[in-house]
Structures are given as C-alpha cells and as structure tokens.
C-alpha positions as CSV (number, residue, x, y, z in Angstrom):
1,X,45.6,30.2,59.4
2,X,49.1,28.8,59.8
3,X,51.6,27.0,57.2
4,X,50.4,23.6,59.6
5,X,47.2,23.8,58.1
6,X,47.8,25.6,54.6
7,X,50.1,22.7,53.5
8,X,47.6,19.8,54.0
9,X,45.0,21.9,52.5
10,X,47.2,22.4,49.4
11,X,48.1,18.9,49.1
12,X,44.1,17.6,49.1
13,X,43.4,20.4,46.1
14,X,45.9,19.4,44.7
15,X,44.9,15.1,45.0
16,X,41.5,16.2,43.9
17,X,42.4,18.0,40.6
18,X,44.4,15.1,39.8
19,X,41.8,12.8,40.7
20,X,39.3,15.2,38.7
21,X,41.8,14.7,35.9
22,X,42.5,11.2,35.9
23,X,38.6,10.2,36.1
24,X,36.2,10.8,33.2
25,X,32.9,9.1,32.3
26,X,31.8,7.3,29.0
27,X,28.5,6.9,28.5
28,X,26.7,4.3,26.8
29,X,26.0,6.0,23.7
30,X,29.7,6.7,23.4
31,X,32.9,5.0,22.5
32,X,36.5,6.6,23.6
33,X,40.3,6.5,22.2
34,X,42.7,7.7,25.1
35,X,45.3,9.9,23.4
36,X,49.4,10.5,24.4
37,X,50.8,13.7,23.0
38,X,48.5,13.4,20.0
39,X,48.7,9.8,19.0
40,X,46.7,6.8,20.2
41,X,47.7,4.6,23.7
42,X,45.8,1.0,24.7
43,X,42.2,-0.1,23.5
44,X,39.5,1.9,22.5
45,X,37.4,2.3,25.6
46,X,33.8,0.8,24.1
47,X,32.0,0.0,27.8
48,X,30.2,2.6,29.7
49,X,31.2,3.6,33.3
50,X,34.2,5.5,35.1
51,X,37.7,4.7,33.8
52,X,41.1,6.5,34.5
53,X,43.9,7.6,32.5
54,X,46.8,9.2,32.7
55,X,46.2,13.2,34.2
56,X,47.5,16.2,32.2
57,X,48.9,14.2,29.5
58,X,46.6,12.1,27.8
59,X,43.3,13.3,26.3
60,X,39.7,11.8,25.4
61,X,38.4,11.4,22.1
62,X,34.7,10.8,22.2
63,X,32.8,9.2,19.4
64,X,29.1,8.2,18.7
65,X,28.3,4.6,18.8
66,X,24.9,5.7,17.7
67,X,23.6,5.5,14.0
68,X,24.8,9.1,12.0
69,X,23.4,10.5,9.3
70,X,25.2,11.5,5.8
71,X,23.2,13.6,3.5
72,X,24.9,14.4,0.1
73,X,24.5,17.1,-2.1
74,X,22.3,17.4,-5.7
75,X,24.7,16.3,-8.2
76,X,24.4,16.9,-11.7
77,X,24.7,13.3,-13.5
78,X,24.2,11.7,-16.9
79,X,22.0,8.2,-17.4
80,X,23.2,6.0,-20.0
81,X,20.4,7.3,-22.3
82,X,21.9,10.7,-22.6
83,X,19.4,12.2,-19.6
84,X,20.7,14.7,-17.7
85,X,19.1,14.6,-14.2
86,X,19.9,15.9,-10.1
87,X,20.5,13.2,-7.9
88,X,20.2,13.5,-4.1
89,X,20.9,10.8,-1.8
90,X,21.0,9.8,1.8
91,X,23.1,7.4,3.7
92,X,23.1,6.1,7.4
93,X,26.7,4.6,8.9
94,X,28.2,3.8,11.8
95,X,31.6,4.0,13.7
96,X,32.6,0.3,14.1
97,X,36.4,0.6,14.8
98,X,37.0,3.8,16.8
99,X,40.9,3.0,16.6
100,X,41.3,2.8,13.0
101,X,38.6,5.9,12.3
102,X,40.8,8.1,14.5
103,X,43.8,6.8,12.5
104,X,42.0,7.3,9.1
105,X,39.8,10.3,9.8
106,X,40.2,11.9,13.6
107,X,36.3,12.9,13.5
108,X,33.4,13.2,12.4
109,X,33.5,16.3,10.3
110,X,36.4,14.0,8.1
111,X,34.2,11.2,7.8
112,X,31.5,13.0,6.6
113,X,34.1,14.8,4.0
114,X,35.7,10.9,3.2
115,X,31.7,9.9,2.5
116,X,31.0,13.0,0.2
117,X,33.8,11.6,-2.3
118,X,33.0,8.2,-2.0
119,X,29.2,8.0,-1.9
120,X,28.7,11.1,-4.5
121,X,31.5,8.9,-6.8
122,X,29.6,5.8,-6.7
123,X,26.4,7.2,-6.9
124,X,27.5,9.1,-10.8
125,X,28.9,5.3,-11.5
126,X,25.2,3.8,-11.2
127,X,23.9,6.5,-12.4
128,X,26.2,6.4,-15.7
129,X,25.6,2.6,-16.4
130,X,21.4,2.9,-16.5
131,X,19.3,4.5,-18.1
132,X,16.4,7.0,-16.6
133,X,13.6,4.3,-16.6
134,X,15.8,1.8,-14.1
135,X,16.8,4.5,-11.8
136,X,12.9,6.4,-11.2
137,X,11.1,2.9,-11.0
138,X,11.4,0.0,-9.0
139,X,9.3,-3.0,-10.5
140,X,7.7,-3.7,-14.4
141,X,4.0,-2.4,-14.4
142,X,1.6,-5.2,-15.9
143,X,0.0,-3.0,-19.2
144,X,-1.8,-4.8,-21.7
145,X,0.4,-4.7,-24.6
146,X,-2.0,-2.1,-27.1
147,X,-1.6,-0.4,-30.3
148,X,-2.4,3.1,-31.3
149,X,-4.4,3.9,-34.4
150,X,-2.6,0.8,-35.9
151,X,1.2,1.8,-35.6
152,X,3.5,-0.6,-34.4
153,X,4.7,0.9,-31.4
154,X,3.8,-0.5,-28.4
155,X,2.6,2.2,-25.3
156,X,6.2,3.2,-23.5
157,X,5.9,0.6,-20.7
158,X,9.6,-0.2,-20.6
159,X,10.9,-3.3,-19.3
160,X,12.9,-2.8,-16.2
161,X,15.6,-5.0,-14.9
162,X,17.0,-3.7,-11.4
163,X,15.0,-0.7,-10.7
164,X,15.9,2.0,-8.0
165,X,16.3,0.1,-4.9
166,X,18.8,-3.0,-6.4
167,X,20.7,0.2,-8.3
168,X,20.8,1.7,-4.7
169,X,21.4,-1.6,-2.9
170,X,24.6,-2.1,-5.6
171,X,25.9,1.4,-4.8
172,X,26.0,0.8,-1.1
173,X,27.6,-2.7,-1.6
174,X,30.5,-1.0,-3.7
175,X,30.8,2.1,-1.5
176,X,31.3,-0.6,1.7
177,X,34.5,-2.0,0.5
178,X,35.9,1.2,0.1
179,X,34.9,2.7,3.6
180,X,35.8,-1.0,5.7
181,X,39.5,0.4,6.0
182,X,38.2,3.5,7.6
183,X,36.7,2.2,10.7
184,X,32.9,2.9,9.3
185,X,29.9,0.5,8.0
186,X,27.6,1.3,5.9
187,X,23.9,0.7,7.3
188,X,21.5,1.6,4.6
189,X,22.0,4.0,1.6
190,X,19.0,5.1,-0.9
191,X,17.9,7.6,-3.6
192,X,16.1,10.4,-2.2
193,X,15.3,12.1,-4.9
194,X,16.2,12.6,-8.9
195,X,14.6,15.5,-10.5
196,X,15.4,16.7,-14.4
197,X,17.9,19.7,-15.2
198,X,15.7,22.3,-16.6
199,X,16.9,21.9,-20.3
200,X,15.6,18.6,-20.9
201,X,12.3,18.9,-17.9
202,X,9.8,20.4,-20.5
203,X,10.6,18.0,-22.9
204,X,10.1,15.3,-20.8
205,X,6.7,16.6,-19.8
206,X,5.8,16.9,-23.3
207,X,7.1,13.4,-24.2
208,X,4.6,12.2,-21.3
209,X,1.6,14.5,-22.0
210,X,1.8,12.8,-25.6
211,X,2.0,9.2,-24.4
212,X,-0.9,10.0,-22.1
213,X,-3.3,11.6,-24.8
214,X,-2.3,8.8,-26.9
215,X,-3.5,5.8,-24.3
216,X,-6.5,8.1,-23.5
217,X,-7.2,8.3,-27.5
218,X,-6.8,4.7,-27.3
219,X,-9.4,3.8,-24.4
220,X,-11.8,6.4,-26.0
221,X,-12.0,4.3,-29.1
222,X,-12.1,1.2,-27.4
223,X,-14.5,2.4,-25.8
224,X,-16.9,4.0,-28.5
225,X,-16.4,0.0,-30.3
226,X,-17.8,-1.0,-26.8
227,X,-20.8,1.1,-26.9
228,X,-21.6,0.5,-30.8
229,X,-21.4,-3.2,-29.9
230,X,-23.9,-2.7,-26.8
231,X,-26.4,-1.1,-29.6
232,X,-25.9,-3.4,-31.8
233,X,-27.3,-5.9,-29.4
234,X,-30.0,-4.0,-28.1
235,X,-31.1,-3.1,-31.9
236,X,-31.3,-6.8,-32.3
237,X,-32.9,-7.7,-29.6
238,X,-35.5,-4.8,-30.0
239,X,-36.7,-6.2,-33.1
240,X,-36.5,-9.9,-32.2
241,X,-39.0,-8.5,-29.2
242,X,-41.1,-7.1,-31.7
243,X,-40.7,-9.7,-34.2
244,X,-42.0,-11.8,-31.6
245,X,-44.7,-10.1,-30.3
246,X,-46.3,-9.3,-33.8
247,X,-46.1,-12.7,-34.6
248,X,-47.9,-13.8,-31.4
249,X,-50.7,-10.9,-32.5
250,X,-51.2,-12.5,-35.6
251,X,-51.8,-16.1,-34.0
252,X,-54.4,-14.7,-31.3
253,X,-56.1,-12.7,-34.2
254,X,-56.0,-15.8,-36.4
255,X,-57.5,-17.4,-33.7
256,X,-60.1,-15.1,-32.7
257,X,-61.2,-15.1,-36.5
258,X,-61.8,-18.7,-36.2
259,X,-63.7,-18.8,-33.3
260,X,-66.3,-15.7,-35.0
261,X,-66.3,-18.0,-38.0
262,X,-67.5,-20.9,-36.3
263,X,-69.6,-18.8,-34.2
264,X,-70.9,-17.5,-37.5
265,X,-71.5,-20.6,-38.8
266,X,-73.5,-22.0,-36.0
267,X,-75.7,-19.1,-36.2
268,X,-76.2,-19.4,-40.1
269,X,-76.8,-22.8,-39.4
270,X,-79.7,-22.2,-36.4
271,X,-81.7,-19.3,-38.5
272,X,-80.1,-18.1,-41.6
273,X,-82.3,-14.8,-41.9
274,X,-81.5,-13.7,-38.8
275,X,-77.6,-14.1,-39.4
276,X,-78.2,-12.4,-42.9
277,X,-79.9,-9.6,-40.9
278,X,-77.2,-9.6,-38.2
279,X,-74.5,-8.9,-40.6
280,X,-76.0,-6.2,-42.7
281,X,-76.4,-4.5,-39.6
282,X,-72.9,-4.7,-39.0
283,X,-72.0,-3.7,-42.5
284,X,-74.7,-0.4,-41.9
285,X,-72.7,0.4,-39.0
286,X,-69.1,-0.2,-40.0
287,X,-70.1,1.7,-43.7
288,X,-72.5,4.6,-42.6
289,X,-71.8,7.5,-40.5
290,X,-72.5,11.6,-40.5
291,X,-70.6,12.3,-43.1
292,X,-71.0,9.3,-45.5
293,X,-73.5,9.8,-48.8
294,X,-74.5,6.9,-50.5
295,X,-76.8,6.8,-53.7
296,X,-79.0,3.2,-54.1
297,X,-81.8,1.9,-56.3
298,X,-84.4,0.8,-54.4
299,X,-83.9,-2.3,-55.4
300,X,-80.7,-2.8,-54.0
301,X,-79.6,-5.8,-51.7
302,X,-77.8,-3.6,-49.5
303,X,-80.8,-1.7,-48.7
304,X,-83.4,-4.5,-48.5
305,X,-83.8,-4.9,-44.7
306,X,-84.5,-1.1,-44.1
307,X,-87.3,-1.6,-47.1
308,X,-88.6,-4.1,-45.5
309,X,-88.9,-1.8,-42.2
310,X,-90.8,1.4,-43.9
C-alpha cells in the first residue's frame, strides 16, 4: 500500500473518531449538562435524540429524569412526651433543574448525602414537637367513653390532632423549601416505620397489656349485668307462665265442680236413693283398699247399703 492511499485512509479515521466524539445519544429517561474543562457550557440538554458537542473537550453529564429513591437511616429521636423511639423514613424526588443540581451537588451520590441532612433534620423536628400517640396513628378511634371499676379515668383513647400522615405531609412541605435551591423536588415523603428503643419497649407493652385487661375486666362485667338482667326476665316470666296457668287450672276445675254438682243435683232430684247409693259407692271406693281396716257397729250409716245386701 502506498503513502496515495495511506493518507486518505488516515484522514477518514481520523473524521470518524471525531465524529464518534462529537455525537452522543440522550435517551428519554435522561437529561444532560455538556461540560468545558469542568464547568458547565449552554442549556441543559432535556430532549431525547442525537446532539453534538464539542469533541475532546467537553464532556456529558448524565442524569435521571426518572423518579429516585432516598431511603434514610433509623434515627434515634425523642417525642415531646419524653418517648424515646427509632424512626425510619422514605422519600421519593426528582431532578427538576439539571443546571442548578450540577452546580449545587454534581451527582447523585451528593444529593442523596444533601437529603440525609435535611430529611433526617426535619424528621427529629416533627418528631420533637408531638407526642407518641400523633406520630403512630392517623385518625381518632370512635370508643364509647367507659369507666373502670368506678375510677375516673377514662380508657386511653387519646385524642389525636394531626396524626402520622399530616406530621409526614408537614415534614415534606418544610424539607421542600430547603431542597428548591438545589435543583430537586420533593414527590412524596412518609414514615416507614417507628419502633421503641429497648429501654422503654417492655414498659410500653406492659402499659398496654394493663389497659387491655382493664377494658376486658370492663366488658366481662358488663357483660355478667347483661346476663343477670336476661334471668331476671326469664325468672319473671317463668312464674307469670305459671301464675297463669294455675290460675286457668283452678277456673276449669271450678268449673268442672259445677257441672258434677248440677249433675248431682239432677240426679238427687230424679231418684234420691239411687244417688244416695251412687255416692256411698264412691266413698267405699275412694276410702277402702288392701290395706285399710276399719272397725263399724252394725248399725252404722256408712255401712247400711252392704247390710242391706247380705
């Protein structure tokens, strides 16, 4: 191969590392700030497609247009009642000014560094200015209000007025206006979870067991007044039953006795004898049996109709 064809070769490997160079590609999940020796040249490069710049001395600095993650760490944090408790929260932002983040931050890994101090600060703030109750619940329960074996302490239903997610809604807000001037926003930011330290955890649990016993000693008696009521009622209307049906016994056999008197009576009045004889029978039979002895004159009334027959 001669210089004639070496030279033109050179020069086209040389056009296309230039051109390889010069070109580079944004997607559209990305956003790009062209750089000069270190420091930032024109607008941030926000739409996707092929664009140029300068080749061999300026650079490209990528960035996520995307929603990112910040995940802080378990901090140790006091409520206003004195409760020592681990916080963990969670945030999701975004890169709305790539200019001014590069200015502020250069990347990602200093953002998330910026967020640590910022989030984890305003998170011990809220913390600091409620107590337990507003920062592990997020509406009022609806209890009856009860008392307990007559004291004057109402069941620990405490009234709550912001609860977790306005708590975590105000730390977002304040954290926003402190992370505008760094090219970020703020999407969402909540309370993933708050356990107890482990000096105060068993006491807690105790403090809970108790109030539970307590409301279940509570229901139990309400219960057992429920229950002697019930009895009560069913005592009462045992004996108005039987009140009732003893009194209806009475007027059937009050009436049955009236109709064998009259039925009595007409026979006395057809053939008196014959009645007279018809009830001593009855008596004989109602009177005697096996094991009855009786000892009678012969002249006895009771005995007369059996004379009479030997």
């Amino acid at each position: 191969m001669n210089l004639r064809h070496i030279i033109p070769a050179g020069v086209l490997l040389a056009a296309l590392v230039v051109a390889f160079s010069a070109a580079y590609r944004v997607s559209e999940s990305e956003q790009a700030i062209i750089t000069q020796f270190g420091d930032p040249v024109g607008d941030p490069v926000t739409e996707p497609g092929l664009h140029f710049k300068v080749p061999f001395v300026q650079a490209v600095n990528r960035f996520e247009k995307r929603f990112l993650e910040w995940d802080g760490n378990p901090n140790q944090v006091p409520t206003r009642d004195k409760r020592f408790i681990w916080v963990n929260t969670y945030a999701r932002w975004r890169i709305v000014d790539p200019l001014l983040f590069f200015q502020r931050l250069r990347d990602e890994r200093g953002a998330q560094s910026r967020l640590d101090d910022i989030l984890d600060g305003e998170t011990r703030n809220a913390v600091a200015r409620y107590d337990l109750i507003e920062l592990v619940r997020s509406s009022n329960r609806d209890p009856d209000d009860v008392l307990v074996e007559g004291e004057e302490e109402e069941v620990i239903f405490n009234v709550i007025e912001k609860g977790r997610e306005r708590i975590s809604r105000e730390i977002l807000e304040r954290a926003s206006t402190r992370t505008a001037d760094l090219g970020i926003e703020l999407l969402d930011l909540r309370i993933k979870r708050i356990n107890y330290v482990d000096e105060v955890q068993k006491d807690v649990f105790e403090r809970m067991i108790a109030e539970r016993r307590r409301i279940a000693a509570l229901f139990r008696s309400e219960g057992e007044g429920e229950a002697a009521r019930i009895r009560g009622e069913r005592e009462r209307e045992l004996q108005r039953i039987q009140s009732e049906a003893f009194r209806t016994a009475e007027e059937l056999r009050g009436k049955a006795d009236a109709e064998a008197t009259d039925v009595y009576a007409g026979a006395y009045g057809r053939d008196a004898d014959f009645y007279a004889f018809t009830r001593s029978l009855e008596s004989y039979e109602k009177v005697m049996d096996g094991d009855t002895m009786f000892i009678l004159g012969t002249d006895s009334e009771f005995l007369k109709y059996l004379e009479r027959v030997r």
